[in-house]
C-alpha positions, -999 to 999 in steps of 0.1 A, spaced: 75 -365 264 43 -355 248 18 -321 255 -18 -327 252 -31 -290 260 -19 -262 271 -41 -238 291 -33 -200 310 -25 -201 348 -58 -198 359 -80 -219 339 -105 -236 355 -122 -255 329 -91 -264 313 -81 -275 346 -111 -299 348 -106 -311 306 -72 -320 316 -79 -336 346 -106 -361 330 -85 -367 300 -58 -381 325 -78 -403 343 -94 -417 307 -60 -424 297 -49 -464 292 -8 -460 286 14 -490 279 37 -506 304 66 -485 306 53 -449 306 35 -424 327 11 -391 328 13 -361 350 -3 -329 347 25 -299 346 17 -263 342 -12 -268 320 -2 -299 300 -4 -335 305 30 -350 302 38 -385 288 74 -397 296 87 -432 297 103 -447 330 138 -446 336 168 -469 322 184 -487 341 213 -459 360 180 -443 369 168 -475 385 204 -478 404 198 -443 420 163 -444 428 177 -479 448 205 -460 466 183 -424 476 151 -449 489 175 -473 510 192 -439 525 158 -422 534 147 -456 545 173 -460 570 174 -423 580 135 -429 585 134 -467 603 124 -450 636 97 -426 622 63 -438 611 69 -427 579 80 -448 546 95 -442 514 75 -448 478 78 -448 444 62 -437 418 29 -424 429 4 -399 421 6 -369 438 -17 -349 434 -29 -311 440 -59 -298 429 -67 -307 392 -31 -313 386 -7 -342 392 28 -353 397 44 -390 403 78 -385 416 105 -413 412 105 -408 453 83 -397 482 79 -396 515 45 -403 534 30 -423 564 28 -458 567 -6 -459 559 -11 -437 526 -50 -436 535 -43 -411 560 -32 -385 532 -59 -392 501 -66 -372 478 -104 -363 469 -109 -389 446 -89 -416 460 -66 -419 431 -32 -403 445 -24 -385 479 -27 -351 489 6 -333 483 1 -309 505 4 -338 533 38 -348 515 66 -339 534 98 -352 509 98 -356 471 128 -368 450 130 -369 412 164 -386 395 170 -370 360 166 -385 326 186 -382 296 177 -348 277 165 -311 277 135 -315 287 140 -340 309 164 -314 328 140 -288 325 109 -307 336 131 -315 368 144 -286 380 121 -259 365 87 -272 362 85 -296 389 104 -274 416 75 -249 404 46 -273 408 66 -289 443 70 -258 455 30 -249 445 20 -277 469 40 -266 493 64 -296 497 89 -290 523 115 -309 507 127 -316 472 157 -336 462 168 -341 430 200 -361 416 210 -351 383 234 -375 366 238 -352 335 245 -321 352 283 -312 348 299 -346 362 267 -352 383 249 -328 412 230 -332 440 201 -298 445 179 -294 477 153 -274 478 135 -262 510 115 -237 522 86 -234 497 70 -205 488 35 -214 474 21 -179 462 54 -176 443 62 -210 434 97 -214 443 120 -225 475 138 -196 492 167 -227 497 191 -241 469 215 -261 474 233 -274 447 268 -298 451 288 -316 427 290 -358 432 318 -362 460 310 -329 477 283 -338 507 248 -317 510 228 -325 537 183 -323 538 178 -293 564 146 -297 572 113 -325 574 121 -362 585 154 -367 570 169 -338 580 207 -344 586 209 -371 558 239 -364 542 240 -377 505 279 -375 492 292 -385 457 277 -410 434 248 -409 460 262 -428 488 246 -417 519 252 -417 559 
């Protein structure tokens, strides 16, 4: 992971700097660029564990969902404001063009019901996840944030719900170790239960 600029919480021409250095960029195959509390991160996509989970969390949602007219995605932009995020999973309607963003180059979180991210070897690949993407998730106002940590103790499961935008944080955590079941309590999945190595019913 790389930081291009940092800025104070409210800068608005920083904002904009960052926002038009992002959509200049042309990164190789393999890696991606989000803007995160005033810095454009660069991180490489996952291995291939990362790739197994991200297989067994869509197929669950995609099964809890077959009767909604909402899909499951990967990797793309999110985006609120001047600022954007590409979770490894999300939730929107069939037809993404119902939720664009301004400029046509993501979708409007704030129309994203469900987000999902799947930790990374590292640090800061922890703290990206649960810190300053459960920040910027909960910014947007996503109802819903999963994340499956692999490297957490033997492996957890969190769920956040209930975002608090002004503060930037879910009133709800829930955090389980593999093989103890935590269920989504609220949006289109709620009742998916996700147990142990993510399986799912």
């Amino acid at each position: 992971m790389s930081a291009l600029a940092h800025e104070t919480p409210c800068d608005p021409g920083l904002d904009e700097v960052l926002w038009q250095a992002w959509k200049a960029m042309d990164l190789p195959e393999g890696y991606r660029a989000e803007i995160i509390e005033g810095s454009i991160e660069v991180s490489p996509t996952g291995r291939r564990r990362h790739t197994v989970l991200i297989h067994r969390l869509r197929k669950a949602l995609e099964a809890r969902l077959a009767d909604s007219d909402l899909d499951v995605y990967q990797d793309g932009n999110i985006i609120r404001g001047r600022k954007v995020c590409i979770p490894d999973l999300f939730v929107g309607p069939h037809d993404l063009d119902e939720i664009p963003d301004e400029e046509g180059l993501g979708v409007d979180a704030t129309r994203v019901p469900l987000v999902a991210e799947i930790v990374s070897p590292g640090q800061d690949a922890r703290r990206r996840d649960h810190i300053r993407k459960q920040r910027w998730y909960a910014q947007a106002g996503v109802p819903v944030y999963v994340v499956i940590d692999d490297f957490d103790d033997d492996g957890t499961v969190t769920v956040f719900s209930s975002p608090d935008p002004v503060k930037g944080a879910y009133a709800t955590k829930t955090r389980v170790g593999y093989g103890t079941p935590v269920t989504i309590p609220d949006g289109p999945a709620k009742g998916l239960t996700i147990t142990g190595d993510l399986t799912a019913r």
